[in-house]
C-alpha positions in Angstrom: 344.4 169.1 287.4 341.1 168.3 285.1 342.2 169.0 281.7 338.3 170.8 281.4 339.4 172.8 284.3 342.9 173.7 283.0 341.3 174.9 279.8 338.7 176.9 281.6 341.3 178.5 283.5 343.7 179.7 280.8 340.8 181.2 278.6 339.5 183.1 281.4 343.0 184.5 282.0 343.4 185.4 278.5 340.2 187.3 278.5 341.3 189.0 281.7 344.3 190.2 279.7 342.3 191.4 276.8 340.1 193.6 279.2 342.5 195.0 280.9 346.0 195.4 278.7 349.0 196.7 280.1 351.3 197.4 277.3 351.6 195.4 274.1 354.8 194.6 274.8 353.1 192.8 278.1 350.4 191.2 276.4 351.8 189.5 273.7 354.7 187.1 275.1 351.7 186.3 277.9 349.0 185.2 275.6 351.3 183.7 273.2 352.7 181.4 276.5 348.6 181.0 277.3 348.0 179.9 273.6 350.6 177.4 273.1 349.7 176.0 276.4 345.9 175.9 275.2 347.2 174.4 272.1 349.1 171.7 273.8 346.0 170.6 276.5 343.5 170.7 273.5 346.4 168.0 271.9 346.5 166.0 274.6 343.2 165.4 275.0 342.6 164.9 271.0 345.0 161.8 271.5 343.4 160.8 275.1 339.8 160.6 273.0 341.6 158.6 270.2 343.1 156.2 272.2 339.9 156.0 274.3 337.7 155.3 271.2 340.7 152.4 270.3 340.4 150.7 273.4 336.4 150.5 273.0 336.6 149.5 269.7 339.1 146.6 270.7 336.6 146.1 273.7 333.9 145.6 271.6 335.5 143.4 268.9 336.3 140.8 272.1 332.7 141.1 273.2 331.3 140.6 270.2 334.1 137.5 269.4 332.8 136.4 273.6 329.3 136.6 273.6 328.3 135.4 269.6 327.7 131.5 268.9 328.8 130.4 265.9 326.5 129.6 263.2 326.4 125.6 263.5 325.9 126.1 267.5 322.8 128.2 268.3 322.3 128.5 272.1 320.2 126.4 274.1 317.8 127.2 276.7 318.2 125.3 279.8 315.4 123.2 281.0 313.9 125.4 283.3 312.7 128.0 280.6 310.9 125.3 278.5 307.5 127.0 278.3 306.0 124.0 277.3 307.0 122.4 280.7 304.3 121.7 283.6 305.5 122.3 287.4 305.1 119.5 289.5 303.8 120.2 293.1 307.2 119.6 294.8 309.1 122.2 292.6 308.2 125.5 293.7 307.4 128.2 291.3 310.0 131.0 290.3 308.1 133.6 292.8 308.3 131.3 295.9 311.7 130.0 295.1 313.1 134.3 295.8 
């Protein structure tokens, strides 16, 4: 089940309990049970979001290691971007070429 949806679920049964109470002998061992089991989805997903934010940290440390050149090796733009660069008749042009 969606943790959201568990969550949901238990605090609308708890409210149901607090509008319509039985005996307080009922009430209490029930809500304690639907507390603790709040308690214990809200934990779960505090560690699922912490481990999430690890892995896209990590991701974006290997991105950033993948996609930077070093400082002595700027990239180079391939031939075909040189704006200073005439087009011949033969080569077609970027919009007849697609």
């Amino acid at each position: 089940m969606n943790a959201e949806a568990e969550i949901l679920d238990l605090m609308a049964r708890l409210r149901g309990l607090n509008r319509n109470p039985r005996t307080a002998d009922d009430i209490t061992p029930v809500m304690l049970l639907v507390l603790m089991r709040l308690d214990d989805v809200r934990t779960e997903i505090r560690r699922d979001l912490a481990a999430l934010g690890d892995e896209l940290a990590a991701l974006r440390r290997h991105l950033n290691k993948s996609l930077t050149y070093p400082p002595s090796a700027p990239p180079t733009a391939p031939a075909s971007c040189d704006p200073t660069r005439t087009l011949s008749a033969a080569e077609p042009s970027a919009h007849e070429a697609t």
